[in-house]
C-alpha positions as CSV (number, residue, x, y, z in Angstrom):
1,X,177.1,68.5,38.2
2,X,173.8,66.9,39.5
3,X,172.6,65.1,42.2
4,X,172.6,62.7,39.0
5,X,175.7,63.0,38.3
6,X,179.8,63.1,39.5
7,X,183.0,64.0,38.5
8,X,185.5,61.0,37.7
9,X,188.6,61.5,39.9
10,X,191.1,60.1,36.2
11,X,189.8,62.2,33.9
12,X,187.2,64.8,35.2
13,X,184.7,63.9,33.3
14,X,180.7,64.0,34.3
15,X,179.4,60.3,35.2
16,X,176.1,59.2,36.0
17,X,176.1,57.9,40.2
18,X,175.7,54.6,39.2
19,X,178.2,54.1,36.8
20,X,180.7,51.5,37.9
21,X,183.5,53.0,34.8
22,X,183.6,56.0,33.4
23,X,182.2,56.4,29.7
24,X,185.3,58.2,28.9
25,X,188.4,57.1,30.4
26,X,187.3,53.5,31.1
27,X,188.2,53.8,34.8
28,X,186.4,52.5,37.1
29,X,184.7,54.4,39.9
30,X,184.0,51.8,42.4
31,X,185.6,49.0,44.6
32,X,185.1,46.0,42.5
33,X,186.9,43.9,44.5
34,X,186.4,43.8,48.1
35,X,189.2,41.7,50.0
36,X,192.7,40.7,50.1
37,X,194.5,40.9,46.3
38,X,197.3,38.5,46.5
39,X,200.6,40.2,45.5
40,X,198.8,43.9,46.1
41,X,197.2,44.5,49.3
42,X,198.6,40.9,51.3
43,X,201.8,39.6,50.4
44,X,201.8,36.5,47.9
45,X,203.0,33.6,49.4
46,X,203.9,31.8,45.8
47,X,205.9,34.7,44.4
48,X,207.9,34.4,48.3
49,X,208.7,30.5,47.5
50,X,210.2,31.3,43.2
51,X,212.5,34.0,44.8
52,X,215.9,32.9,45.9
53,X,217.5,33.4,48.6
54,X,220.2,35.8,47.9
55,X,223.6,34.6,49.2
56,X,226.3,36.7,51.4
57,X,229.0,38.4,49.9
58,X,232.2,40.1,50.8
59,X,232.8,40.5,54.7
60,X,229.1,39.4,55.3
61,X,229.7,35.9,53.8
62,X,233.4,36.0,55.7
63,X,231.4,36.8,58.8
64,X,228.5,34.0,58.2
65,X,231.7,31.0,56.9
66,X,230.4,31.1,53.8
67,X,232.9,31.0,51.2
68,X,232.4,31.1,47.4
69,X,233.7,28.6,44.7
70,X,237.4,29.2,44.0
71,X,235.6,28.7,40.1
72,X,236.3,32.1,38.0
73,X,233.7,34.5,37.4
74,X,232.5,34.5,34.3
75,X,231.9,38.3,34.3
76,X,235.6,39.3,34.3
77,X,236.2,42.7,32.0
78,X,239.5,42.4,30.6
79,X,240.6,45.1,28.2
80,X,240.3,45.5,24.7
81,X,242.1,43.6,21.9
82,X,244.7,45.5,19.8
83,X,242.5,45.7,16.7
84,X,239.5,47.5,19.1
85,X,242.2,49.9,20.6
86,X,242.8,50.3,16.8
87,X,239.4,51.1,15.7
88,X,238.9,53.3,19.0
89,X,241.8,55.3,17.4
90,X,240.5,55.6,14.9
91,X,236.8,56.4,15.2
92,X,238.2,59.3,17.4
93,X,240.2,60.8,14.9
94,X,237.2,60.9,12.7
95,X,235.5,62.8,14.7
96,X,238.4,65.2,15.5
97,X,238.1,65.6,11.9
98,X,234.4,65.9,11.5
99,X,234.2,68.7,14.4
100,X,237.7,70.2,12.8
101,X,235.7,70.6,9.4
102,X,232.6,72.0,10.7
103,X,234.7,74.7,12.2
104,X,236.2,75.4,8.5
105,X,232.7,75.6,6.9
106,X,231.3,77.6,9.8
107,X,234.6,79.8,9.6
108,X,233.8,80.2,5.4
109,X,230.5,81.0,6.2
110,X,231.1,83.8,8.4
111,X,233.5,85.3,5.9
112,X,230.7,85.2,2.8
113,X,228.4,86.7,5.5
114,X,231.3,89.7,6.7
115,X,230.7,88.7,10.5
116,X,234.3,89.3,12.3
117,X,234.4,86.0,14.9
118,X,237.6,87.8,16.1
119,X,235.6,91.1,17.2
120,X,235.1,91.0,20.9
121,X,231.8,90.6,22.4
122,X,229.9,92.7,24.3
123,X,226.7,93.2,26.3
124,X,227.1,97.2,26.8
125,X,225.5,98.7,24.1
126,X,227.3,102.0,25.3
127,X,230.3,100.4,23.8
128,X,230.4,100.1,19.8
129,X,232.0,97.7,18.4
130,X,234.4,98.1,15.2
131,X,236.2,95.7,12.9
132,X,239.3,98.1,13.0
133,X,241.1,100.1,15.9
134,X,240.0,103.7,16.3
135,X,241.6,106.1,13.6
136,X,240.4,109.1,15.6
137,X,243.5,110.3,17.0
138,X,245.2,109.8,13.6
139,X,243.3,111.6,11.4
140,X,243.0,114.4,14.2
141,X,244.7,117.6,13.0
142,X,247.9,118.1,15.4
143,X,247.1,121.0,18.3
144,X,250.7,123.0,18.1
145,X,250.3,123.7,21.5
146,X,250.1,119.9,22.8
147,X,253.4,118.4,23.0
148,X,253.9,115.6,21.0
């Protein structure tokens, strides 16, 4: 970087001092606008007048007197009908039987391959696993001497 030049603070790009944007990121390096932008650095007074005032609820609108309409709301959740609660029912049993399937082909699978899913796991490689108990002892000639 020259005495030429700077470094734009988006992108890091090199800029020529008097550039007003930056060739490459498009952002500009100067204060174009010098005063009060209406809505970011003062507050608007137009966008003040469209909001409306929001009204008390609950205790506060017990506390102030007001009282709402005795009209119902019209965002009451009521529940379901029958046929929904049907198709509910039924969507989940389809996917009981969708996960209840993939466990059958992921069960077959592990069977062509000759991996044991029974087998415990473990994390000591001191320990071997086996598909079978130990036949040590069993196939151990007898010592006469040991009782039995």
């Amino acid at each position: 970087m020259t005495a030429e030049s700077e470094t734009c603070p988006w992108c890091s790009a090199t800029v020529p001092v008097a550039a007003t944007t930056c060739p490459s990121c498009g952002a500009a390096l100067r204060d174009s606008a010098s005063g009060d932008i209406a809505g970011v650095t003062q507050l608007d007074p137009t966008a003040m007048l469209r909001t409306k005032r929001a009204k008390p609820r609950g205790l506060a609108a017990w506390l102030v007197g007001e009282r709402e309409s005795e009209t119902p709301s019209e965002g009451k959740v009521e529940p379901p009908s029958e046929a929904v609660r049907r198709e509910m029912r039924r969507l989940e049993l389809a996917a009981i039987e969708a996960e209840l399937d993939a466990k059958v082909a992921a069960a077959a699978a592990n069977r062509e391959l000759g991996i044991d899913v029974e087998a415990p796991a473990t994390d000591d490689p001191a320990v071997p696993v086996t598909d079978a108990p130990s036949t040590a002892a069993a196939e151990a000639p007898a010592d006469p001497d040991q009782p039995a």
